[in-house]
N, C-alpha and C positions, 0 to 999 in steps of 0.2 A: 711354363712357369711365368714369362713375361706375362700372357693372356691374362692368367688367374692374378697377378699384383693389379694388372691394369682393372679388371673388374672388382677388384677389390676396393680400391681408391674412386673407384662411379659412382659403387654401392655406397663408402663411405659421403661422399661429397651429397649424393641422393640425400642420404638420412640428414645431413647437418642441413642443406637445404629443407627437409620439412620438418625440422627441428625448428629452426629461425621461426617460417612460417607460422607453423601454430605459434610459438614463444609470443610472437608479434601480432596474431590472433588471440591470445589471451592479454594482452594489454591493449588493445584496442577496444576488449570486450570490458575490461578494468573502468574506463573511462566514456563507458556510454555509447550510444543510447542503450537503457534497458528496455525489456519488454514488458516491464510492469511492476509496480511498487506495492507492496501490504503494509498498511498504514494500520498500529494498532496505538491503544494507549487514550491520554488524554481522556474526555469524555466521552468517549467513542464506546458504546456498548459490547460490539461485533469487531473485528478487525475488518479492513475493507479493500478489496485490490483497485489500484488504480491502474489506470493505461493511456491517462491524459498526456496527446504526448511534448504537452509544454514543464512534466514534469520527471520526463524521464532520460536529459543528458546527465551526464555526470556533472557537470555543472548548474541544473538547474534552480537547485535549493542556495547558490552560496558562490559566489567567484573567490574559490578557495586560494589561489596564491594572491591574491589582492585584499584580503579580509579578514585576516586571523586577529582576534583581541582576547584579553585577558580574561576569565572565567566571568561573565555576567550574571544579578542575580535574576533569574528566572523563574518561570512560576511551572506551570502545567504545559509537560511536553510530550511528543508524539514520538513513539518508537516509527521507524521506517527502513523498511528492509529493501532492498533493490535488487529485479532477479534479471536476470538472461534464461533466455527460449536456448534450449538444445535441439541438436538434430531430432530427438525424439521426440519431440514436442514437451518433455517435460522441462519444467525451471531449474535454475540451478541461485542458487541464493550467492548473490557477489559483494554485499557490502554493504555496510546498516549505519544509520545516521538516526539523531533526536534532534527533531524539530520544538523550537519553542515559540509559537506567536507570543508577542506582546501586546497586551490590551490596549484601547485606542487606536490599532491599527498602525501603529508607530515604528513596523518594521517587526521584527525576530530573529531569534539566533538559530542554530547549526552547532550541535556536537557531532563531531566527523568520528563513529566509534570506529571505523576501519572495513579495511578485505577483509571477507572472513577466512580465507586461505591466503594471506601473505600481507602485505604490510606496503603502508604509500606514507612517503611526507605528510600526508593529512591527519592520521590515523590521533585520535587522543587530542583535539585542540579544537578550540573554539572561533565561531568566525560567524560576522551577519550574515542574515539574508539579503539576497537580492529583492528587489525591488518588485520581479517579476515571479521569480518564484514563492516571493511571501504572497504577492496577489494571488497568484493560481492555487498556491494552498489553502488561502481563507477563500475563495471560491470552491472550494473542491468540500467542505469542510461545512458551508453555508449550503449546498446541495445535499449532503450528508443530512444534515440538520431539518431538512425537508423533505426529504426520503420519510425520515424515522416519523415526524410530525404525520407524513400522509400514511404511512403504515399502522401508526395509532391510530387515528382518525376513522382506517379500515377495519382496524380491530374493532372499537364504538360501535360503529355500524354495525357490523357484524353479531356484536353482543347483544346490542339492543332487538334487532330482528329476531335473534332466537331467544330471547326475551318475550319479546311481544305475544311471538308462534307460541312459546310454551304456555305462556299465561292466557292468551285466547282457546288455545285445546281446553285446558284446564278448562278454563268458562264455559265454553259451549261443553264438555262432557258432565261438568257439575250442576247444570243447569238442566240439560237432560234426566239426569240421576234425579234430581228435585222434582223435575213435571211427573216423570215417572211414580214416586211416594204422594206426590198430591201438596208437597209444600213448597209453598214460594217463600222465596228469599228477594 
């Protein structure tokens, strides 16, 4: 009987120790770094994932207990969801925030919309950006902008060439068709 209490109380003390551990593995994952941000919204045609990784601590958008202010008015803002990598390689979505640049360049705010499975002091309130992370989004944001420009650009090309091919067949086959009846055009 001693034996079976005594394993019983190992077994239990085992589980509360990897109870803690993960508990403390899930708020360490709470708070960054993620493995990668989908950034949709705004002007943005596509959603886009990022994995820059000056933009994925949990603080990188916003030094949240230093920055909270009253609701600002804002204009066009960016949904951004923030994931963590699992052991299986898939993501797992941990927390979603609206980004808003400010025209000018003058900085931007941060609505902190929350965990999406539980709840932090931030969740529901407003706060600037950082300095750092307003630049690496209007960086992130003006490479976006030049993506889509040279993917147009690709398109043009592209359109124009089967363009030309279709309306040179055309020519030379219509032209043929003409020699062959004996009329020029």
């Amino acid at each position: 009987m001693k034996k079976k209490l005594q394993f019983l109380n190992m077994f239990m003390a085992a589980m509360l120790t990897l109870g803690l551990l993960f508990a403390s593995a899930q708020m360490v994952m709470a708070k960054g770094p993620f493995d990668k941000l989908v950034v949709s919204g705004g002007d943005l045609e596509t959603e886009i994932d990022v994995t820059d990784p000056s933009l994925l601590e949990f603080f990188s958008f916003s030094d949240f207990p230093n920055s909270k202010v009253q609701e600002p008015n804002v204009g066009i803002g960016y949904t951004i969801t923030r994931y963590g990598q699992l052991e299986d390689g898939t993501y797992k979505a941990w927390d979603m925030l609206h980004y808003y640049p400010q025209s000018g360049g003058s900085g931007g705010y941060v609505y902190y919309d929350g965990l999406l499975n539980g709840s932090s002091e931030y969740d529901g309130n407003w706060f600037t950006a950082s300095p750092e992370g307003d630049a690496a989004f209007r960086s992130l944001l003006t490479a976006q902008e030049a993506t889509a420009r040279a993917d147009f650009g690709l398109l043009l090309i592209a359109v124009a060439l089967v363009l030309a091919f279709t309306g040179g067949t055309w020519y030379l086959v219509r032209r043929r068709l003409i020699k062959g009846t004996g009329l020029l055009i």
